[in-house]
C-alpha positions as CSV (number, residue, x, y, z in Angstrom):
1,X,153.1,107.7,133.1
2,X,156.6,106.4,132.3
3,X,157.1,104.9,135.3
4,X,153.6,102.9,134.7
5,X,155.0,101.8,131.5
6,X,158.3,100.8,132.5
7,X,156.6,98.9,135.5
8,X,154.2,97.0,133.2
9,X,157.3,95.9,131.1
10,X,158.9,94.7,134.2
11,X,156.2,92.8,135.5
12,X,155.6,91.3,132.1
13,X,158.9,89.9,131.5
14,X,159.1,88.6,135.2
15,X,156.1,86.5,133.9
16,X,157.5,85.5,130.4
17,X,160.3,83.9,132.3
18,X,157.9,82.4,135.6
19,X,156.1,80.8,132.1
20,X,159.6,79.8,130.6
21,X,160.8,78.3,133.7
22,X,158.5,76.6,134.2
23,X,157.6,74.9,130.5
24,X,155.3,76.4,129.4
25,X,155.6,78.5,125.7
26,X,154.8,81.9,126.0
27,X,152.1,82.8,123.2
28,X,153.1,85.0,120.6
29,X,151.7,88.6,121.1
30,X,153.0,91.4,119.2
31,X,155.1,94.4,121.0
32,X,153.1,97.4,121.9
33,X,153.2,100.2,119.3
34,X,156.5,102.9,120.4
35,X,155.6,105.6,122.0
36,X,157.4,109.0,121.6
37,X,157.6,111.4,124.1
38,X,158.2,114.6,122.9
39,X,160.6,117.2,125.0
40,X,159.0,119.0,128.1
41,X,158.8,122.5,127.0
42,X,156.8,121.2,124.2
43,X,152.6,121.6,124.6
44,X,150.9,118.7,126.4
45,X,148.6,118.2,123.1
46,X,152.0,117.2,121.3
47,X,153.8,114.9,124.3
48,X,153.0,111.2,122.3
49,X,152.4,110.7,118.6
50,X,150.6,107.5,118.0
51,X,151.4,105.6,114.9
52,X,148.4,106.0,112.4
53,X,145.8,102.7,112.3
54,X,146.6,100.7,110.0
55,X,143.5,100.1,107.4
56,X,142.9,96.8,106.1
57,X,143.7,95.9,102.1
58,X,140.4,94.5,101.0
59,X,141.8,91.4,99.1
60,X,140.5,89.9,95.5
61,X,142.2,86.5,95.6
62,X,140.7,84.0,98.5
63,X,143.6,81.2,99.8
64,X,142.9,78.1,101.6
65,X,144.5,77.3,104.4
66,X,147.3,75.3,103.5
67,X,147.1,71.6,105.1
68,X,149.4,71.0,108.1
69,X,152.4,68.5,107.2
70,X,152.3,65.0,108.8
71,X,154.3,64.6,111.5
72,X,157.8,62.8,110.5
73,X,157.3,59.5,112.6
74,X,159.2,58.4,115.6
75,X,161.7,56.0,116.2
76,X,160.4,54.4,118.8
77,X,163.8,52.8,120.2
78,X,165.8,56.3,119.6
79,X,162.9,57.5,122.1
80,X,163.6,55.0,124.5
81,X,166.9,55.3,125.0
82,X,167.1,59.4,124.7
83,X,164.1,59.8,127.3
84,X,163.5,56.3,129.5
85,X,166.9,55.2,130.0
86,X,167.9,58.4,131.8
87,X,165.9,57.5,135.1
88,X,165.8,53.6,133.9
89,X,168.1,51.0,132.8
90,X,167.0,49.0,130.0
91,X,166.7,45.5,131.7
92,X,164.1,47.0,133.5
93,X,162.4,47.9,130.4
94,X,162.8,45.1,128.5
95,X,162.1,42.3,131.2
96,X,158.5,44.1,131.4
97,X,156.0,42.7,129.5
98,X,153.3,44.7,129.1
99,X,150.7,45.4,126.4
100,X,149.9,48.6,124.8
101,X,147.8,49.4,126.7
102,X,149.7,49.0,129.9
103,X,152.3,50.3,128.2
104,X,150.3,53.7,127.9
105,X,149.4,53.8,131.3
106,X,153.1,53.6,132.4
107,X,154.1,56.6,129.5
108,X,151.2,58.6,131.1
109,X,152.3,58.2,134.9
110,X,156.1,58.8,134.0
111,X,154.8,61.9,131.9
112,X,153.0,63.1,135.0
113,X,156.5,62.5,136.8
114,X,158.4,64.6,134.7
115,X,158.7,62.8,131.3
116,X,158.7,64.8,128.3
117,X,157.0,63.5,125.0
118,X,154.4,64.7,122.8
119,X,151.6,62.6,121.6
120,X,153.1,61.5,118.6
121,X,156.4,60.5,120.4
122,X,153.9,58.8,123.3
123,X,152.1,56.9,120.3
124,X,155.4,55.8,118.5
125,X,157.1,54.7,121.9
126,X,154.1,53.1,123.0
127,X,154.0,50.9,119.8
128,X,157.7,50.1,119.8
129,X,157.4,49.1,123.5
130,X,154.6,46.8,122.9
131,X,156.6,44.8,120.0
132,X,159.4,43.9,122.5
């Protein structure tokens, strides 16, 4: 049984850090409740205590969900130089003149190539990009 246990924590970290490596965030999940094993002269009935269930505080007071902040915006420049200008120079950039919407279909194929920006940093760059 120990060995099982100690093989399933093996094989789950191996996969924590295939996901890490790889980019994606692990989801949260909470750690298994301890177990402990109780010495071997001991009887079988008594080998692992489990901790007791926990039972649920019926609450009086009801709480909305609280609203999720607004994202801070993007400079769209900052974003330019930290991300594009690693793999481009800005010549390149600013000689281009495309429109937003070619400018999105350029953000989405260097995305695909590596690029990392989330959709708010896509949206400010994008915008900034299309003002040049």
């Amino acid at each position: 049984m120990k060995e099982h246990v100690v093989l399933l924590a093996v094989l789950m970290t191996i996969c924590g850090l295939g996901a890490v490596a790889c980019g994606a965030s692990a989801p949260a999940t909470e750690a298994p409740a301890a177990r402990t094993v109780a010495p071997a002269s001991a009887p079988a009935s008594a080998t692992a205590t489990e901790p007791p269930a926990a039972t649920p505080v019926p609450s009086t007071v009801t709480e909305e969900p609280a609203a999720p902040e607004p994202e801070p915006p993007f400079d769209g420049n900052a974003l330019l130089q930290e991300r594009c200008t690693a793999c481009h120079d800005l010549g390149r950039v600013e000689s281009a003149s495309k429109t937003a919407d070619e400018w999105r279909k350029t953000i989405e194929r260097m995305i695909g190539k590596g690029a990392r920006l989330n959709d708010a940093e896509k949206e400010a760059l994008i915008e900034f990009l299309a003002g040049l």
